[in-house]
N, C-alpha and C positions, 0 to 999 in steps of 0.2 A: 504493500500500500504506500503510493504517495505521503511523503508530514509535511512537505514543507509546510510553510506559515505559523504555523498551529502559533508560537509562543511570542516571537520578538516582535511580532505586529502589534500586540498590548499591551509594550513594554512602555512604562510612565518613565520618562526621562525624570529626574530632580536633582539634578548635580546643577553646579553655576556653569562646570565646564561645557558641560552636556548642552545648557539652557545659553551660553554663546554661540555653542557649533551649529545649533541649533537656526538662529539669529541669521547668521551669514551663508548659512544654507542656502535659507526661505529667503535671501535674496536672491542667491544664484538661482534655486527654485522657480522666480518669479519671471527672472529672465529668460530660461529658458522655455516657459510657458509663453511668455510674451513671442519667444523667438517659431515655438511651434504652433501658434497660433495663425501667424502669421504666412506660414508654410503651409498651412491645410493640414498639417497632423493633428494630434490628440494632445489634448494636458496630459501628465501621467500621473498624477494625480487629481485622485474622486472621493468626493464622498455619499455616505448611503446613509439614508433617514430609514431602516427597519421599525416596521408596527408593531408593538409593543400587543402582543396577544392573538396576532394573527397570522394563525400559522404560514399559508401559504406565503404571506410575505416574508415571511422568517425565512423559509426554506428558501425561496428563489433567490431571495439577497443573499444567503449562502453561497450560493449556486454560482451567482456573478461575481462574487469575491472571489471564491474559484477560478473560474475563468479570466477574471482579470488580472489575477496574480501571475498567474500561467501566460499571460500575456504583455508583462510588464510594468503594471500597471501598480501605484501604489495605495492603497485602498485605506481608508477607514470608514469606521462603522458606524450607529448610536443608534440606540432603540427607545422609542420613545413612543406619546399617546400620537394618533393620526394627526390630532391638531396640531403640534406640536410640529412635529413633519411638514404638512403643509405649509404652517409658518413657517418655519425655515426654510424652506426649499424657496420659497415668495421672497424673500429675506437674505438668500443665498449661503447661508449656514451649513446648507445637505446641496450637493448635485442633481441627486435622483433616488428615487422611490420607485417601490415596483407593487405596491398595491393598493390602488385609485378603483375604487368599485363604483360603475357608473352605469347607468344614469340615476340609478334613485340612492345609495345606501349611501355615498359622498357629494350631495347634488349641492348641497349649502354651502361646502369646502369649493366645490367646481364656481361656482357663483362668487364667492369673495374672491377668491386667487387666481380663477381661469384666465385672466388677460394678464399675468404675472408670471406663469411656468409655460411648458411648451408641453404639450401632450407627446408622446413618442412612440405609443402603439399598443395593442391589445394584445398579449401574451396568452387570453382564455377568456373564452365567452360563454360560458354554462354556471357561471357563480349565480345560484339559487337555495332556497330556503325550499327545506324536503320536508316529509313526513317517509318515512321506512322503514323497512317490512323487513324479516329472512326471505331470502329469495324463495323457496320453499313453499310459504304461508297462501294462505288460499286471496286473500282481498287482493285487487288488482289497483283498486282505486281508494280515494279515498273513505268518496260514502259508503262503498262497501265496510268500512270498520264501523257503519252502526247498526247493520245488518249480524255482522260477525263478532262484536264485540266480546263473547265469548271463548272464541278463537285464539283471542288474544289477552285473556283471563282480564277482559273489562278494565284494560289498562294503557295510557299512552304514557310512555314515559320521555318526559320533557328534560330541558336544562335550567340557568339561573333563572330566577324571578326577576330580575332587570335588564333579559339578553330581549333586544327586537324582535327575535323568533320567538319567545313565549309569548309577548302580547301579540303577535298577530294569531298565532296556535287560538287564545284566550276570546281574540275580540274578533275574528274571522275565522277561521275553519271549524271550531265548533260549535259554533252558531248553525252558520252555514252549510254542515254535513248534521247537524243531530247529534251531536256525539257525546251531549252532554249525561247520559247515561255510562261513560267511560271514566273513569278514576285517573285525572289530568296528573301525574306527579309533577312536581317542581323540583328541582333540589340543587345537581351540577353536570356540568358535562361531564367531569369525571365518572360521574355515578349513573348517570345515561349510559356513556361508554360500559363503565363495571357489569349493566346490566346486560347491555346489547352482547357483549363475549359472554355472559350465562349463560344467557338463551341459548345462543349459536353453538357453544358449545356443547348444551344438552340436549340441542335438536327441539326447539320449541317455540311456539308463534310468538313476536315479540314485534311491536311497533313505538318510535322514537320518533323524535323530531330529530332533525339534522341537517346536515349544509354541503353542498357542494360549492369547492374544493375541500375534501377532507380526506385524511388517509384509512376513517374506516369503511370505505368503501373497496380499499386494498386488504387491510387486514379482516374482513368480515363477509360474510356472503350475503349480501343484502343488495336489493333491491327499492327503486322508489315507486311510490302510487302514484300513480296520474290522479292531478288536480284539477279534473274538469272546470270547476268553478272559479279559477285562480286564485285562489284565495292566495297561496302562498306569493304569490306576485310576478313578475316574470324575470327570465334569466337574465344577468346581469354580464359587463363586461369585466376584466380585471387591466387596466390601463399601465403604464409607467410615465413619471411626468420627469421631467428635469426642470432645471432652470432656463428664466427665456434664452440666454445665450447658448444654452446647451448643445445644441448645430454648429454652432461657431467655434466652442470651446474643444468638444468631441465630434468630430464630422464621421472619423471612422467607428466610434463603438454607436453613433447616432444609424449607420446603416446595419450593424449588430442588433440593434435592438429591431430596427426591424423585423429581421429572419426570425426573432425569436416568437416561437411560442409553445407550451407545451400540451401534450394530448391529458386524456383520465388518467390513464394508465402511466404515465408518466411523472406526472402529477402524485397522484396517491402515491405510489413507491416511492419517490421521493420523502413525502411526509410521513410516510411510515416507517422508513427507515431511520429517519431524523428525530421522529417523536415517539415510537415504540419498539423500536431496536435497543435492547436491554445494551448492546454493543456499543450505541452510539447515542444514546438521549444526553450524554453529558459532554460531547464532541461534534457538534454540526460540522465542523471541518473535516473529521472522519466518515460524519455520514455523506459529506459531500463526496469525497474523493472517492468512496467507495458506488457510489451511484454511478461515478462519471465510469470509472472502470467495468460496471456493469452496463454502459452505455455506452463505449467506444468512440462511436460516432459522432454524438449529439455536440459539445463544445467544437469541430468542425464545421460542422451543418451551419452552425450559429454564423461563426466568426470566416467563415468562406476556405479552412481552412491556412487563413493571414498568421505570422506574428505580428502582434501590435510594438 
């Protein structure tokens, strides 16, 4: 397995000597950013605003610290709440961000700062708010579970009481299906999750609320119900924004992001590997580097096979 990176990228300089060499670096730095700007090349130096709780953004900003190390490139990171993010990035604090969920979940963030970043492209376009089944289980649909509630031992098992997906479960789909004969739990994704691997494990009908992009759609055999009614809302994009100058600053990782985008399958494995690989939940650099080597291809596909 690839290590590089893993340690001296989050190494805290605090010497005076360290905090002058530092100093006349980020001059030289500045120059020579000014010098490849000016050339049409790349800064080689970025940075990444990571969302602070969601996953998929966690993992893909992995992903690209990966490949952009492996491509010269000097990286850092911050993880932080979305707001947060988007202010910076308007602010020029962060370069770029890789998870803008649009048109509805970030539509107020798009509206204050949209004439401020550059939009840079859609990476996945199926980010939606599920209800799901084992693939197994007999409901196809939703309102089938007020038919079958039984089936599914008179139970939906939900996540937190203040996540967007309970209230709309709460104030649209169970209205709107019947299903108020169903025992709605509240509690956590953890304990959604805890239950969704019981079930599956014991072989028994079991129905959750849940999200796409997520990786138990990799580790879990499940299935979603068609939502005739849409309650749950429609599929969303997932965007990456940079700063407005961000074309000008990065021309070539600006045509990179284009190429990118990733499938389900690609996607879950990823987040599964990253967030329930007993191997690597406390290594995202390890789960990265081991994905890429179970994907050979994919950091070429991306980058045209170029060094940067």
């Amino acid at each position: 397995m690839n290590i590089r990176r893993h340690t001296l990228r989050r190494t805290i300089a605090v010497s005076s000597a360290v905090a002058l060499g530092a100093t006349l670096a980020a001059c030289s730095t500045d120059e020579a950013d000014e010098t490849a700007a000016g050339s049409g090349e790349d800064e080689q130096e970025i940075s990444i605003g990571i969302p602070s709780g969601w996953d998929e953004g966690i993992a893909v900003s992995h992903l690209w610290t990966a490949i952009l190390e492996d491509n010269g490139y000097d990286v850092e990171s911050q993880t932080a709440d979305v707001g947060v993010i988007y202010t910076g990035l308007a602010g020029g604090d962060f370069d770029v961000t890789f998870d803008v969920w649009l048109p509805y979940t970030h539509a107020t963030y798009e509206e204050e700062y949209g004439d401020q970043v550059s939009d840079l492209g859609v990476w996945y376009d199926q980010a939606k708010l599920t209800i799901a089944v084992n693939e197994d289980s007999p409901a196809q649909t939703v309102a089938d579970l007020a038919e079958m509630s039984d089936e599914y031992g008179n139970k939906l098992v939900g996540i937190e009481a203040g996540a967007g997906l309970t209230e709309i479960t709460q104030e649209q789909v169970i209205p709107t299906y019947g299903l108020e004969a169903m025992d709605y739990s509240i509690s956590s994704t953890p304990a959604m999750l805890a239950e969704l691997k019981s079930a599956t494990d014991a072989g028994e009908n079991v129905a959750v609320t849940l999200w796409r992009p997520h990786w138990a759609y990799d580790e879990f055999p499940v299935r979603d119900l068609e939502d005739p009614e849409g309650t749950l809302g429609e599929a969303e994009e997932i965007h990456m924004w940079g700063t407005a100058d961000f074309g000008d600053r990065y021309p070539q990782l600006t045509e990179w992001l284009a190429n990118f985008s990733l499938s389900d399958e690609q996607l879950f494995s990823l987040e599964n590997m990253m967030f329930n690989d007993e191997e690597y939940t406390d290594d995202p650099e390890a789960a990265v580097d081991a994905w890429l080597e179970a994907n050979p291809e994919f950091a070429d596909q991306v980058t045209g096979g170029m060094e940067g």
